[in-house]
C-alpha positions in Angstrom: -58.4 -177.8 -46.3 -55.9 -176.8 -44.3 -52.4 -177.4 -46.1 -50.6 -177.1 -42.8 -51.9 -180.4 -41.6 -50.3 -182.5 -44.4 -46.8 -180.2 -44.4 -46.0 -183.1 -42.2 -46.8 -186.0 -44.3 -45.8 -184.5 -47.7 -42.1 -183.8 -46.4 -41.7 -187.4 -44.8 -42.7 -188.9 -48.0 -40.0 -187.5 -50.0 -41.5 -183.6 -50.6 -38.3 -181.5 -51.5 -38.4 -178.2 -51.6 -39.3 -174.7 -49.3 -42.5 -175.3 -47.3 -44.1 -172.8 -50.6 -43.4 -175.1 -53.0 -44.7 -177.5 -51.3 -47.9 -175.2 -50.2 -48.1 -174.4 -53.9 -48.6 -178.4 -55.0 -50.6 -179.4 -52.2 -53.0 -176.5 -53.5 -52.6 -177.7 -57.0 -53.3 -181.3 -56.2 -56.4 -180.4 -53.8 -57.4 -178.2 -56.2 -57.0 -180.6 -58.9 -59.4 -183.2 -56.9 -62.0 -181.0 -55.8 -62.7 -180.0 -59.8 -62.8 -183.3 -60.4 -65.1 -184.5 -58.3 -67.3 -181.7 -58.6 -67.3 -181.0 -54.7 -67.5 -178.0 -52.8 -65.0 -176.6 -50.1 -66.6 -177.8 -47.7 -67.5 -181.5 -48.9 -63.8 -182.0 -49.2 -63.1 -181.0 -45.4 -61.0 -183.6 -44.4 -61.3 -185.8 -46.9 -58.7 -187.7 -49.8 -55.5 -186.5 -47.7 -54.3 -189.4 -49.2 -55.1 -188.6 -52.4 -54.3 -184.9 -52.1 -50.6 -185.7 -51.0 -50.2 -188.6 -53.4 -51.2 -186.2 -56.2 -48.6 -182.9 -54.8 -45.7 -185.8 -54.9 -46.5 -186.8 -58.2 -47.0 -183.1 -59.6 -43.8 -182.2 -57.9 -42.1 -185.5 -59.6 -43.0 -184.5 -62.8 -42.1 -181.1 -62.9 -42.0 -179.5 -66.6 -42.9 -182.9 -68.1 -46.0 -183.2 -65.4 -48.6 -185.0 -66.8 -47.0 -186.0 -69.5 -48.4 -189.8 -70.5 -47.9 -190.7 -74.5 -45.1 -188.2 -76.7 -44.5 -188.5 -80.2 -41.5 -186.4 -82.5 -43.2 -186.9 -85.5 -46.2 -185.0 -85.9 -45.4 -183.5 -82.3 -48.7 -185.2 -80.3 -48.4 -185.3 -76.7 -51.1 -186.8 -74.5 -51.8 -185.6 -70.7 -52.8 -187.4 -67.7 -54.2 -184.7 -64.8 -54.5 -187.5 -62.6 -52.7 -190.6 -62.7 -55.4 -193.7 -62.3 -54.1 -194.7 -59.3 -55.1 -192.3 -57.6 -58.4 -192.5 -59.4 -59.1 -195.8 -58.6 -58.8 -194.4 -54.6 -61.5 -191.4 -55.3 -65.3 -192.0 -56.0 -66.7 -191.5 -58.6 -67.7 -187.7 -60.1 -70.4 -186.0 -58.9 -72.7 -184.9 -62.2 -73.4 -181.6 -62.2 -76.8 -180.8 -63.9 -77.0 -177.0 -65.2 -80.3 -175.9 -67.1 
């Protein structure tokens, strides 16, 4: 992936911050979606920029409450969501990976 292709995009959609911060969730966000679909480097070439810079604006949104999706005081349970289903709904579906 080449992150300075969607500096661009990321910036005129609302991205705030030095062109490293934004490097840093553009990674985090491609990284995020690569895991998740089990793909390689090179089966995400140019693929889910969309996605990619959907996910950076939402990371960057969140900040120290990223991910953040249910929160209770009481017995102190917090529930985290890596991606948000919107942008899940846009992605296919996992590759399985088969190890033995």
């Amino acid at each position: 992936m080449n992150i300075d292709e969607l500096m661009p995009l990321i910036k005129e959609l609302g991205g705030k911050g030095t062109d490293t911060v934004l490097k840093f969730y553009l990674q985090k966000a491609y990284n995020s979606i690569k895991n998740h679909l089990n793909y390689t480097d090179e089966e995400m070439e140019g693929k889910f920029n969309v996605e990619i810079v959907s996910l950076a604006l939402f990371y960057q949104s969140k900040g120290k409450s990223e991910g953040v999706i249910q929160m209770s005081q009481g017995s102190r349970s917090v529930t985290y969501e890596k991606i948000p289903q919107s942008i899940l709904k846009s992605l296919p579906l996992p590759r399985v990976q088969v190890i033995g």
